[in-house]
C-alpha positions as CSV (number, residue, x, y, z in Angstrom):
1,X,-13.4,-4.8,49.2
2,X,-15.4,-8.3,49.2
3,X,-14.8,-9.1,45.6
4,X,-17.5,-9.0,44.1
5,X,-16.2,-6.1,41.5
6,X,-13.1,-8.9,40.7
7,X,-16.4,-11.5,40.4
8,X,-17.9,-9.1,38.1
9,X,-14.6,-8.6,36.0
10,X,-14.3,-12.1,35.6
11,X,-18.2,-12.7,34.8
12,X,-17.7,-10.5,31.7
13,X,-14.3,-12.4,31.0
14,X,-16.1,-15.8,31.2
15,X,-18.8,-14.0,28.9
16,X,-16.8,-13.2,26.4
17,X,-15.3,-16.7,26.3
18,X,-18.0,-18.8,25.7
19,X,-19.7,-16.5,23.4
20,X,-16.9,-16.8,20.9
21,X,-17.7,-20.6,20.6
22,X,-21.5,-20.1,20.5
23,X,-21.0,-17.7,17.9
24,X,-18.3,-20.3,16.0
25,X,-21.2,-23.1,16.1
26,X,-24.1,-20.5,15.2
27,X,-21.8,-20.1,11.7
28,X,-20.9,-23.4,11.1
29,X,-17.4,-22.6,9.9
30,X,-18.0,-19.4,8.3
31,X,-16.1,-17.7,11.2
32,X,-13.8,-15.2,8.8
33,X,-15.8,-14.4,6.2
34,X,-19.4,-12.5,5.5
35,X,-21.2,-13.1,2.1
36,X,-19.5,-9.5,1.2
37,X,-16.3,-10.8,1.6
38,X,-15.8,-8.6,4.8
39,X,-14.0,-9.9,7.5
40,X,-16.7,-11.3,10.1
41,X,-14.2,-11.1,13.6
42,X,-14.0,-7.6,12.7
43,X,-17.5,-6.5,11.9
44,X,-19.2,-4.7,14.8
45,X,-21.8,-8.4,14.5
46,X,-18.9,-10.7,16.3
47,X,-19.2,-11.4,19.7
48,X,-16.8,-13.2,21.8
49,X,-13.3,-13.2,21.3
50,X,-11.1,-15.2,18.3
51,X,-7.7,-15.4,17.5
52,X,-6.5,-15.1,13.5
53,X,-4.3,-18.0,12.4
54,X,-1.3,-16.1,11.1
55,X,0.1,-16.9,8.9
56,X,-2.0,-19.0,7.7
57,X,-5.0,-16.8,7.9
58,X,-4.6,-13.0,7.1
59,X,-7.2,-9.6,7.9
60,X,-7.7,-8.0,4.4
61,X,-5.9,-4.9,4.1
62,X,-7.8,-1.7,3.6
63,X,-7.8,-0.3,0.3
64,X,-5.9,2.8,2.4
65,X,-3.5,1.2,4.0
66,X,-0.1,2.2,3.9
67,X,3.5,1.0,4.2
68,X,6.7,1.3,2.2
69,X,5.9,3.2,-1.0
70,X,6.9,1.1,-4.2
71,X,7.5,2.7,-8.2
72,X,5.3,2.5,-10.8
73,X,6.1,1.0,-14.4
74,X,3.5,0.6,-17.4
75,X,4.3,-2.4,-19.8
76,X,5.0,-2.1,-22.7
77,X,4.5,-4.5,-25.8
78,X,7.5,-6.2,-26.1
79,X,7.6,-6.3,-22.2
80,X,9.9,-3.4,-22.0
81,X,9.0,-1.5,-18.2
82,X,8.2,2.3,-19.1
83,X,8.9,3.7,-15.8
84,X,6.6,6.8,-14.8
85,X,9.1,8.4,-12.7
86,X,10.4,11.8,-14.3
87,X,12.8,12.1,-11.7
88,X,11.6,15.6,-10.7
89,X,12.3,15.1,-7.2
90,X,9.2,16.8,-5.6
91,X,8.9,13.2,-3.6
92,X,12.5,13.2,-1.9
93,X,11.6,17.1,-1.0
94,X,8.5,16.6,0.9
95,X,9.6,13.2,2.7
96,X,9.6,14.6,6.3
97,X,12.3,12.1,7.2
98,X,14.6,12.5,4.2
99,X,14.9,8.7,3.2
100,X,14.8,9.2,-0.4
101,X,17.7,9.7,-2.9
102,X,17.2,10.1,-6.6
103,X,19.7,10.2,-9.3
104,X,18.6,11.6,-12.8
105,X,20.2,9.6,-15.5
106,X,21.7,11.7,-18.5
107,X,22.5,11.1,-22.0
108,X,25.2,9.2,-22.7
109,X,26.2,11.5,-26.1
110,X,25.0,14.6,-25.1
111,X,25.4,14.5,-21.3
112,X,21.9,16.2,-21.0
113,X,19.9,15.3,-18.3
114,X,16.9,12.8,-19.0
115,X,13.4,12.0,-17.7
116,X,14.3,8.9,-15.8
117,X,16.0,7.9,-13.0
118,X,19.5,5.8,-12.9
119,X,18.9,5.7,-9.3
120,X,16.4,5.8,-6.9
121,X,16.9,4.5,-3.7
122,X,14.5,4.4,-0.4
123,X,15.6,3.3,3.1
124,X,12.7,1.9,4.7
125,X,14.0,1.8,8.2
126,X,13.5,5.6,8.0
127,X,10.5,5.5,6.2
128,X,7.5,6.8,8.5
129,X,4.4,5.4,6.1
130,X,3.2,9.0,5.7
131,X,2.4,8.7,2.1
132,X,3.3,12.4,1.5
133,X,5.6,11.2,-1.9
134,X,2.4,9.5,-3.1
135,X,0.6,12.2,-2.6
136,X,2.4,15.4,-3.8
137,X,4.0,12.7,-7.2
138,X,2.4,14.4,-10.2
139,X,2.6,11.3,-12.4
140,X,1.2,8.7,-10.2
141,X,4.6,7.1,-10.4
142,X,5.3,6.6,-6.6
143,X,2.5,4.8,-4.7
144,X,2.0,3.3,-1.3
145,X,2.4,-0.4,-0.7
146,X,0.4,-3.0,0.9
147,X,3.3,-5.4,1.4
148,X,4.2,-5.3,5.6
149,X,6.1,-8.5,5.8
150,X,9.5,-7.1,5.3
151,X,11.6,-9.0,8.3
152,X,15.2,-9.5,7.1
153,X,18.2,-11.0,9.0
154,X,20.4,-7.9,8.2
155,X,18.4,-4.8,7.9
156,X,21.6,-3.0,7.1
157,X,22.4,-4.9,3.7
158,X,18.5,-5.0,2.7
159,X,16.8,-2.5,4.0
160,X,17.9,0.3,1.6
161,X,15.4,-0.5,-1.5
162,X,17.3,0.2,-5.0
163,X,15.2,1.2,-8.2
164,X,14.8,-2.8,-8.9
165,X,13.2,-3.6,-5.6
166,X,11.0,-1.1,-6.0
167,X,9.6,-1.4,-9.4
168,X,6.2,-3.1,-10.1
169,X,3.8,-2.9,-12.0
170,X,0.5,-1.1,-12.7
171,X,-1.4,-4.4,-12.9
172,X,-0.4,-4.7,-9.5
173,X,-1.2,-1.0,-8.6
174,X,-4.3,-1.8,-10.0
175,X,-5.1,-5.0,-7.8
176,X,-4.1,-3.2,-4.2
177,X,-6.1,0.2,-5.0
178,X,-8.4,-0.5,-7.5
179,X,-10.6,2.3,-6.6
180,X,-8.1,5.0,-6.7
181,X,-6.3,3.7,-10.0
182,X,-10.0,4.4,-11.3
183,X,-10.2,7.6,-10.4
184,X,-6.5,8.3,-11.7
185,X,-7.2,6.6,-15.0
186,X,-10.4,8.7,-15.2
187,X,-8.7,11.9,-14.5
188,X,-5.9,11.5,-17.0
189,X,-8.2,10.7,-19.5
190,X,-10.3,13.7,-18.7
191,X,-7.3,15.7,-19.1
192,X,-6.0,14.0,-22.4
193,X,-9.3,14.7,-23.8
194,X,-9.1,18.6,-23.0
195,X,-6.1,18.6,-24.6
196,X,-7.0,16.8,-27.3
197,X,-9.6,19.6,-27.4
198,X,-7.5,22.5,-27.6
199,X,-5.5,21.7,-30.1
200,X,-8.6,21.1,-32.1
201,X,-9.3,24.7,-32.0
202,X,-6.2,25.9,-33.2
């Protein structure tokens, strides 16, 4: 009851402090950055404290990361978007919190159904970032974003995403997870070849 544990508390706070400016000077203005492109404040090498100038400055997100889950499309040559969604429905039946409604679009003549969506629609103020439609989605055609500034105004007019807002492209899928659009490619490939295969035995 003399103080001297707040006197310690405050010792390490004082610490802290001006190690964050000896470790700024020790740099020379290479605060953010290592030579591997990882962020130095949060390496397990930082001392001190430091404060990231958003928006101005951003962490890198993890390859892993997750948030609102976004539909894939290949281009084609005369930049036509070949959406990979079949419009199965396997990633609106394991959403745990149901925010996902397809629509299967259908011929025109014939009135059979067709492997496409004409809608597909996602509320993201339900979504819960689980990832479970990227996961279970045999075609690779739903995958999890990396874009988390979503703020709107009027969540209730923009916050349900149609099939528009959620298209990109696999150029971008490509840029966010580079390391599992590898191993995707690779396995498709893998697979077209043991196709290939068997029908060379027949």
């Amino acid at each position: 009851m003399d103080g001297r544990g707040i006197l310690r508390g405050l010792a390490v706070t004082f610490k802290h402090f001006v190690a964050s400016y000896v470790d700024d000077f020790r740099r020379l203005g290479k605060r953010y950055f290592t030579q591997e492109g990882v962020l130095y404040r949060s390496s397990p090498q930082v001392e001190g404290i430091f404060t990231i100038q958003y928006p101005e400055e951003r962490r890198p997100v993890p390859e892993n990361f997750r948030f609102i889950p976004f539909l894939v499309y290949d281009e084609g040559p005369n930049g036509e978007k070949n959406i990979r969604c079949t419009a199965c429905g396997i990633c609106a039946k394991v959403c745990p919190p149901q925010c996902i409604w397809i629509t299967r679009a259908e011929d025109p003549e014939t009135g059979k159904p067709l492997k496409k969506p004409a809608e597909f629609y996602i509320d993201i103020d339900i979504c819960m970032n689980c990832g479970l439609c990227a996961e279970f989605c045999p075609f690779d055609a739903i995958i999890m974003d990396h874009d988390y500034e979503l703020a709107t105004y009027d969540r209730f007019a923009t916050n349900v995403f149609d099939i528009e807002r959620l298209l990109k492209p696999a150029s971008y899928y490509q840029s966010i997870r580079p390391t599992q659009y590898a191993a995707k490619a690779a396995e498709r490939e893998k697979k077209a070849a043991a196709k290939a295969a068997r029908r060379g035995r027949r």
